[in-house]
C-alpha positions, 0 to 999 in steps of 0.5 A, spaced: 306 331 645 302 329 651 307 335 655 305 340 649 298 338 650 298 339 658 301 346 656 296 347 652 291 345 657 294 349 663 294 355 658 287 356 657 285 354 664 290 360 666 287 364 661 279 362 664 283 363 671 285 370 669 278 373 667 274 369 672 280 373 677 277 381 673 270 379 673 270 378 681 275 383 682 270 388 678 264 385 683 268 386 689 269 395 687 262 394 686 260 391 692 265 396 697 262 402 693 269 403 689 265 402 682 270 408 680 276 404 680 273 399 676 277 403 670 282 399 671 279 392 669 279 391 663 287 394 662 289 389 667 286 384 664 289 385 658 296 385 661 295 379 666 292 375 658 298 377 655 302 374 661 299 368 661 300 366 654 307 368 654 309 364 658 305 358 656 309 359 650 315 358 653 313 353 656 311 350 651 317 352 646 321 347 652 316 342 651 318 341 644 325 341 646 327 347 643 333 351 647 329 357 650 335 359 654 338 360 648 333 364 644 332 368 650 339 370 651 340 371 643 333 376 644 337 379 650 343 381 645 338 384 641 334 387 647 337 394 647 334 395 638 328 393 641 327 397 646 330 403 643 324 401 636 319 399 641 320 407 645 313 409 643 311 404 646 312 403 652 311 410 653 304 409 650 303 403 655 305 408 661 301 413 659 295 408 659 297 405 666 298 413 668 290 414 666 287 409 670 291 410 676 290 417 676 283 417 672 282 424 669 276 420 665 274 414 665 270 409 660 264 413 658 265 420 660 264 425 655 271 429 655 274 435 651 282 435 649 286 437 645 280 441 641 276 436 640 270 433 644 267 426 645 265 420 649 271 415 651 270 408 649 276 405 651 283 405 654 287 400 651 295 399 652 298 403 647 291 407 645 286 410 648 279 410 643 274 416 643 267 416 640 266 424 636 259 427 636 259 426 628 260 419 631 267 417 628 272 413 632 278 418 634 285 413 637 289 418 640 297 414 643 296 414 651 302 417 651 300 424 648 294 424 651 296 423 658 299 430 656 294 434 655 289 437 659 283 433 660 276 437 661 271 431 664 265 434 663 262 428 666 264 429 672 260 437 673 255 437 677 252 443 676 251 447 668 252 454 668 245 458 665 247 465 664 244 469 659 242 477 656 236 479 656 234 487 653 228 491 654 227 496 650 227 503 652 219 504 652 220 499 658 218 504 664 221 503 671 215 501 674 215 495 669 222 493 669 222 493 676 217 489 676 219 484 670 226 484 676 223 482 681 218 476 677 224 473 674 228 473 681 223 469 684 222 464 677 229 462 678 228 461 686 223 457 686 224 453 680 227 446 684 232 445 679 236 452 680 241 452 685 240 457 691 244 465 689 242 465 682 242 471 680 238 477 676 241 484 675 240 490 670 247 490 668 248 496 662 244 501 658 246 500 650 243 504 645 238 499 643 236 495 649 236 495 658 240 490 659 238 484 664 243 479 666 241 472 668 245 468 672 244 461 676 246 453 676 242 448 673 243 442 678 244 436 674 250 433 670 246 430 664 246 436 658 239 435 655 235 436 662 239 442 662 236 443 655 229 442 658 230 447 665 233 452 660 227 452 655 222 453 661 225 458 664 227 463 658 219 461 656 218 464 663 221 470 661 218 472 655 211 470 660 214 475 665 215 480 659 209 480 656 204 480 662 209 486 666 207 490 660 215 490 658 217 489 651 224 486 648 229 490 644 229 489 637 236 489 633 237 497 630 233 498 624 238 499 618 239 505 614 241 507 606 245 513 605 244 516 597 250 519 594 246 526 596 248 524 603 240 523 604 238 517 609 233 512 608 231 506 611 232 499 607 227 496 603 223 491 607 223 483 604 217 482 601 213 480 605 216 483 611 211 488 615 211 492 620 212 490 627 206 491 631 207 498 635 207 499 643 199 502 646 
């Protein structure tokens, strides 16, 4: 019983040994400038407790006088069942240590695969966890997600701002030339907006004079995306409205009677006339 109880004892010391071992390995990464790296932790934590408590039970198990030679040689007749029952997971295993190694997200990088989009929480053993927009938990086999094709939206340094815009034909050339070069200067002065953006007259379309917007907004952080987008369509509509220029409306919508007649639809109620260009 004492040399159960040692072996006991030294188990749980090698088990505080092995997470003292991953905290300062992680200390170590952030210390060297690797903080990256650090993805790799919590599985190697994980398969270093495994280990220890194994083999503690062995050791244990010998303590108690039970044959573990035995038993071990008994489980290697068996070894081949198991290894064919436990295929799926040794390929999830793999496909976990292939994630961490190769890193094509790490934990906390909003990802889209497979379809579907969300936020990694987690890379286990034998799963990987992903929390969805709608806030549910989604657990994929590392097996099939070392499979797919991983977007790291993360990692993206730049978000692309690209729009239309269309004036309608009222517009004069003067203005639109003017509105043309008020909105290229917008986009070059505005500090968040990567140099060669661009603002062009792209096509005429049978309502409007299309205008193509096009720049990267440097950061990787979605809502100041959000906030630099708002402020450059708000100026937009302020170039517009103060050049004399007018923003396309949608093509009215017409009725044909039986007769053959044209008529156009009846407003909502409500519904006024829109307020016509001096």
């Amino acid at each position: 019983l004492e040399m159960a109880a040692g072996t006991v004892a030294g188990t749980w010391m090698f088990l505080r040994l092995a997470r003292l071992v991953c905290d300062q390995l992680a200390v170590s990464l952030d210390k060297a400038g690797k903080p990256h790296a650090k993805a790799v932790i919590p599985l190697l934590r994980k398969i270093l407790l495994c280990m220890v408590f194994l083999m503690g039970f062995i050791f244990l198990l010998q303590n108690l006088n039970v044959n573990v030679g035995a038993m071990l040689a008994g489980l290697g007749i068996g070894g081949l069942a198991l290894a064919l029952a436990g295929q799926k997971t040794v390929e999830n295993l793999f496909g976990g240590v292939s994630l961490v190694m190769d890193q094509p997200a790490r934990v906390g990088d909003v990802c889209n695969f497979g379809g579907s989009s969300g936020t990694i929480e987690d890379v286990g053993l034998r799963s990987t966890r992903v929390r969805t927009a709608d806030r549910t938990i989604v657990t994929i086999p590392n097996s099939k997600l070392a499979e797919m094709q991983i977007e790291n939206i993360s990692a993206r340094d730049r978000i692309l701002l690209k729009a239309i815009i269309g004036l309608d034909y009222e517009t004069t050339p003067a203005e639109f030339r003017a509105v043309l070069k008020a909105a290229r200067e917008l986009l070059e002065k505005h500090p968040d907006i990567a140099p060669k953006s661009r603002v062009r007259f792209v096509a005429f379309t049978q309502t409007s004079l299309d205008v193509e917007i096009f720049g990267y907004v440097v950061t990787g952080d979605f809502n100041h995306f959000l906030e630099v987008r708002e402020e450059i369509y708000l100026g937009l509509m302020d170039i517009v409205n103060e050049l004399g220029g007018g923003f396309a409306s949608p093509s009215p919508t017409v009725v044909v009677n039986q007769d053959g007649s044209i008529e156009p639809a009846q407003k909502a109620p409500g519904e006024e006339n829109p307020p016509k260009r001096s």
